[in-house]
N, C-alpha and C positions, 0 to 999 in steps of 0.2 A: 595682663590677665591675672587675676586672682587664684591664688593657690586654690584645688578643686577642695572642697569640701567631702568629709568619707561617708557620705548621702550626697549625691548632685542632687539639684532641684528640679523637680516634677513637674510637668508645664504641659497644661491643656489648653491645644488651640482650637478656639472654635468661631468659625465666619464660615460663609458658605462660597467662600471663593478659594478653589485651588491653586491658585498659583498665589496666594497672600499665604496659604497655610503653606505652599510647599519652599517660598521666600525667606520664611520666618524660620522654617522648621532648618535651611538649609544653613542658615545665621545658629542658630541653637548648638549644632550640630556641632558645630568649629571648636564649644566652650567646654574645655573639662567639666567645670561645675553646674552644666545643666544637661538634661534629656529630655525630649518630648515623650510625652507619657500615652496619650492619643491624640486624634483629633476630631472634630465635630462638627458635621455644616450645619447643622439645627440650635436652636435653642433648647427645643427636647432633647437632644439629642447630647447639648452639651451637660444639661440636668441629671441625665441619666447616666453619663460616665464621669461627670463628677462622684455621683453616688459609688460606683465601682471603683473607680482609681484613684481618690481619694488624691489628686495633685497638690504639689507646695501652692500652685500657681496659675491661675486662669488667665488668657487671654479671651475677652470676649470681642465681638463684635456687637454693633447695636442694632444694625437689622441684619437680620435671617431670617427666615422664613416658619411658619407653624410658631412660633414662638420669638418674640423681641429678643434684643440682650438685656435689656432692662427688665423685664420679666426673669427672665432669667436667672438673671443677677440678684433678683429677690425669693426667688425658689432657693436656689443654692443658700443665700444665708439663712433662711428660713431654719434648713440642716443642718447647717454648720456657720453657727455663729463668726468663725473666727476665719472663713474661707477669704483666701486675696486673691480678689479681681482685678486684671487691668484693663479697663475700655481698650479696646480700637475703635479705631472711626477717622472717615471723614471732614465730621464733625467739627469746629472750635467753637461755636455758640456756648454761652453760659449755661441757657434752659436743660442743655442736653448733660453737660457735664455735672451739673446739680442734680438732674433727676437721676442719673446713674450715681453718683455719689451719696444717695439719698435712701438709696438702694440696696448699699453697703458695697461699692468700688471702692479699692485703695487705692486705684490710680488712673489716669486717664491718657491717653494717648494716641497722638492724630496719626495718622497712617502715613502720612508726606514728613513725617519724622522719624521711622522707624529705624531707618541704616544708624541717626544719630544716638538716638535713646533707648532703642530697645534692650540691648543687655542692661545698663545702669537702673532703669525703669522697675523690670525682673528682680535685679539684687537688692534694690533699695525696699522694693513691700517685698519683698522678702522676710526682711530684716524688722516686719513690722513699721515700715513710715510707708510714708505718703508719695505719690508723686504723680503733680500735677503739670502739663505743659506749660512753658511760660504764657503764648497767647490765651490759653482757657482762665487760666489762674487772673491775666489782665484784664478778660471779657466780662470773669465772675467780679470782681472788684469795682469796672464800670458801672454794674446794671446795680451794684447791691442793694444801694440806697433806693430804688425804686419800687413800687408796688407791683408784685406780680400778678400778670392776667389771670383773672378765674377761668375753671373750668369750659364754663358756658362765652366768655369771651373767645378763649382759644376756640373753642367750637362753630361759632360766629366766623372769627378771622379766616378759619380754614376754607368753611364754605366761600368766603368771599375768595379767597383765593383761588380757588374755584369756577370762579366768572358768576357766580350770584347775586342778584340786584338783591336788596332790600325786602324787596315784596318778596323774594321769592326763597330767601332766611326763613322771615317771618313765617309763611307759611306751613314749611317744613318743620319748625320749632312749637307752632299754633302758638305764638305768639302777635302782639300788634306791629305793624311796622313800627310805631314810634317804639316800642322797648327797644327795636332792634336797631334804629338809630340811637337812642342812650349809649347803648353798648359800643356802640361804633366809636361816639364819642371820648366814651371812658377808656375805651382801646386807642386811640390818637394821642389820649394826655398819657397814659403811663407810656406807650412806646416813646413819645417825644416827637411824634411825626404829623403831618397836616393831613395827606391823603390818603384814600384806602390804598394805592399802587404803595406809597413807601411804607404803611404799614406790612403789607403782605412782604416785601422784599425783609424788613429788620425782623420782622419774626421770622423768617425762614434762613436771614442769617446766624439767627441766636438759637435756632433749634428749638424754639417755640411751634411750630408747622413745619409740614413738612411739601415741597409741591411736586 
């Protein structure tokens, strides 16, 4: 363990599950050089006490409720340019770790990681660097060379995922069915996949949709 530092680091956890903040908060607890500062289960909510407690160190989550983390995540820097974020989640998809890093997250971090990474995770953006998990960082590297789906694809995809025929896209979007097959199309070549089932499946593993 690292000699404490004569400021510990300020660390707001915000997810809207207790027993992940009181997991985390309990690990925190142990380290001379850290304190939980509050905690947050909103995204508002983590908005608003950033503003107040002014933390070395955010832990976000990407969903909570009234407000994403991703949102979130972009209020906050909105304020304060130079606030460090580290995702929680779920999540290992590329989509997801780009759109929070995009956001202004300094780090990312899957939740079935945490006994291993999370202190090191804290010290390192701390310290101002980066730190991204090995699989996100492998998943971002995969897709990179690819074209990302537009807006109105992803919007498309979800509905199918959804149980939506064609006709019934189209309709919702007052568009023709034939654009809505183009789409379908252009959505197959850049996933890399033949059908709508493994379409909906690789975007919902890459954090492009959500089901």
């Amino acid at each position: 363990m690292p000699a404490a530092p004569a400021m510990p680091i300020r660390i707001l956890i915000a997810d809207d599950h207790p027993i992940l903040r009181e997991g985390v908060g309990s690990v925190i607890a142990l380290q001379d050089d850290m304190v939980i500062a509050g905690e947050a289960e909103t995204g508002v909510d983590a908005v608003r006490l950033f503003r107040e407690l002014k933390p070395d160190i955010v832990l976000m989550d990407l969903r909570m409720p009234e407000m994403g983390g991703v949102e979130a995540i972009g209020a906050i820097r909105a304020e304060a340019p130079d606030a460090r974020i580290i995702v929680l989640t779920t999540y290992s998809g590329d989509a997801k770790a780009l759109e929070a890093m995009r956001a202004g997250a300094s780090g990312f971090l899957l939740k079935s990681s945490l006994r291993r990474e999370l202190l090191s995770a804290i010290r390192t953006v701390h310290k101002g660097q980066r730190h991204l998990h090995p699989d996100v960082a492998h998943e971002i590297a995969l897709h990179a060379i690819q074209d990302a789906l537009s807006a109105r694809e992803v919007e498309i995809l979800q509905m199918i995922a959804g149980g939506q025929s064609n006709k019934q896209v189209a309709w919702r979007l007052g568009v023709a069915e034939e654009t809505v097959k183009s789409n379908i199309k252009s959505i197959f070549s850049k996933l890399n996949v033949s059908d709508r089932t493994h379409a909906v499946t690789t975007a919902a593993r890459r954090g492009i949709i959500e089901l």
